[in-house]
C-alpha positions in Angstrom: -16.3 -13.1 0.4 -12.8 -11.5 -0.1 -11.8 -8.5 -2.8 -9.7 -10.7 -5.8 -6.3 -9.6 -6.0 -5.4 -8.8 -9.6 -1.3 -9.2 -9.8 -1.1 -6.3 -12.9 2.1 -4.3 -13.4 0.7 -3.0 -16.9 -1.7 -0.4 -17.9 -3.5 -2.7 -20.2 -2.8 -5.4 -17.4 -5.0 -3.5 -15.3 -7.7 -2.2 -17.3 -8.2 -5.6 -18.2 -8.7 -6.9 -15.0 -11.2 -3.7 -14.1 -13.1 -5.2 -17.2 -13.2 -8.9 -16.1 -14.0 -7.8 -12.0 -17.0 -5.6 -13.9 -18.0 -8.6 -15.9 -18.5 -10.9 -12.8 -19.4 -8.0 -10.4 -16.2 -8.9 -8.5 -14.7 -6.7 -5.6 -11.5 -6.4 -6.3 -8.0 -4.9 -5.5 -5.2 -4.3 -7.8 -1.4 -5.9 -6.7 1.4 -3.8 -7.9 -0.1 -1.3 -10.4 3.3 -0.7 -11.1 1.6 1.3 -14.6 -0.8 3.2 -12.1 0.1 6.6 -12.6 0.1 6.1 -16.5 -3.8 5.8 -15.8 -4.3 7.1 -12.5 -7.5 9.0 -14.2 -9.3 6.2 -15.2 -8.2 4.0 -12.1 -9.5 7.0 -9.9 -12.9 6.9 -12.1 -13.8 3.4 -11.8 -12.8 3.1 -8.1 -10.1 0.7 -8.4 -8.0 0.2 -5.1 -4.6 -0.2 -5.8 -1.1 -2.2 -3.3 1.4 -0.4 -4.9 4.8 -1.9 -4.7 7.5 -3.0 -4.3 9.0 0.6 -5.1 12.5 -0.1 -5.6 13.5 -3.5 -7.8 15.7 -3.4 -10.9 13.5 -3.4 -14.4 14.5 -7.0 -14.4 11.0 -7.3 -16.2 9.2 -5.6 -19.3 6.8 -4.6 -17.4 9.0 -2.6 -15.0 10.0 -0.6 -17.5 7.6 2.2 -16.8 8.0 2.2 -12.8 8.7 5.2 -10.6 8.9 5.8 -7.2 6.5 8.1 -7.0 3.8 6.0 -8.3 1.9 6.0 -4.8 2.6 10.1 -4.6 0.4 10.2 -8.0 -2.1 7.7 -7.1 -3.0 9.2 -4.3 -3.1 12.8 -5.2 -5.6 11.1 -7.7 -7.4 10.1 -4.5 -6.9 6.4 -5.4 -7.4 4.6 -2.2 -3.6 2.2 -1.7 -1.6 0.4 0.6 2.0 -0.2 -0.3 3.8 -3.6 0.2 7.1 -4.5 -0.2 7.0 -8.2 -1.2 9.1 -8.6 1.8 11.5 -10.8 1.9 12.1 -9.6 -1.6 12.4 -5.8 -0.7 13.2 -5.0 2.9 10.8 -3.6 5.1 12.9 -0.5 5.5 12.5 0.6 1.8 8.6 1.8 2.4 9.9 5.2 3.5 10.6 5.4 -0.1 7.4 6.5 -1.4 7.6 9.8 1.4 10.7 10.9 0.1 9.3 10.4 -3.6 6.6 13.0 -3.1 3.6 10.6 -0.5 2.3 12.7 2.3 3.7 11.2 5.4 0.1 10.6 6.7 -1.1 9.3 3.9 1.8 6.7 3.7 1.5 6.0 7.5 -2.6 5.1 6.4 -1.1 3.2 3.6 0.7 0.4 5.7 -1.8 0.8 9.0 -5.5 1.6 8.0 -5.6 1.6 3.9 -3.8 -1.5 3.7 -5.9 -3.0 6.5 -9.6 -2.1 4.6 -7.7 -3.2 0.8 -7.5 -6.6 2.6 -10.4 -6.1 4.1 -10.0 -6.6 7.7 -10.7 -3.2 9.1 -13.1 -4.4 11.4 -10.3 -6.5 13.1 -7.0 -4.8 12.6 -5.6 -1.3 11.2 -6.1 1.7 13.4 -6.3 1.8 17.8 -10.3 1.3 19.0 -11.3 -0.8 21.3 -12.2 -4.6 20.7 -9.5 -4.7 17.7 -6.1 -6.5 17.9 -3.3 -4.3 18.1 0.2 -4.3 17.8 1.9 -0.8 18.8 5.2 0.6 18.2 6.3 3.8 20.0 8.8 5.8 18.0 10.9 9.1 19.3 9.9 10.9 16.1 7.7 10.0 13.1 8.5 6.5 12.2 9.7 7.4 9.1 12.3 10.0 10.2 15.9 9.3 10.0 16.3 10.0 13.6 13.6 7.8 14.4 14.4 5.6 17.3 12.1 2.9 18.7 10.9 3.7 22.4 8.4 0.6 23.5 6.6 -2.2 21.4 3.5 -3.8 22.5 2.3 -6.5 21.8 -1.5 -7.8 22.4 -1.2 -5.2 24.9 1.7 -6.3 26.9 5.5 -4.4 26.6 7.8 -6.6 24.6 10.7 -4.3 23.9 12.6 -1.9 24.6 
């Protein structure tokens, strides 16, 4: 009823879980894909969909030893559909900007924490982008929202003004 979420950091950590969501006809999503633009081709062939993140730890890990920044940049110029996450508490929220400045289009990142990340968890129908009937939570920014002189102008919240 829900896409599995594969937690893979590897290359061969992912391919093997594309194998074993083929095997059992599984819809699935892979967490991290810390590896991803090692094998962005293949993931881009077999369709995988890909929460890359979180983009900046310490290679505390072996399999960390391979991660960039600009993993999301590459997976999506590959036209891998992704959302990014930052295991937050782990990572602060403020460190998603991260993947623009490391080569993501600012619209594609903006889709990849609104929209994307919305369909990857599958609950487009419900929450992700402004139509009516959908639950929304809006934030008006001054400039894009990931500009440094970005300043928050109004939030709303189920449709009534909570800030600012």
């Amino acid at each position: 009823e829900v896409p599995a979420h594969f937690h893979a950091h590897r290359a061969d950590d992912m391919l093997t879980a594309i194998r074993i969501a083929r095997e059992f006809d599984l819809d699935y999503v892979l967490v991290h894909g810390t590896e991803g633009h090692l094998i962005a081709d293949i993931l881009a062939a077999e369709g995988a969909r890909v929460i890359c993140g979180p983009l900046l730890t310490d290679r505390s890990k072996p399999e960390l030893s391979h991660q960039t920044i600009e993993n999301p940049a590459r997976l999506a110029r590959a036209g891998i559909p992704l959302a990014i996450c930052t295991d937050h508490p782990e990572l602060p929220i403020q460190y998603l900007p991260l993947a623009v400045r490391a080569g993501l289009d600012k619209t594609a990142a903006l889709r990849a924490i609104t929209i994307d990340a919305a369909r990857l968890a599958g609950v487009a129908d419900r929450v992700g982008s402004l139509e009516a009937g959908k639950d929304a939570d809006v934030v008006l920014c001054s400039a894009h929202p990931f500009s440094m002189d970005c300043t928050i102008q109004a939030v709303f919240i189920d449709g009534k003004q909570t800030g600012v």
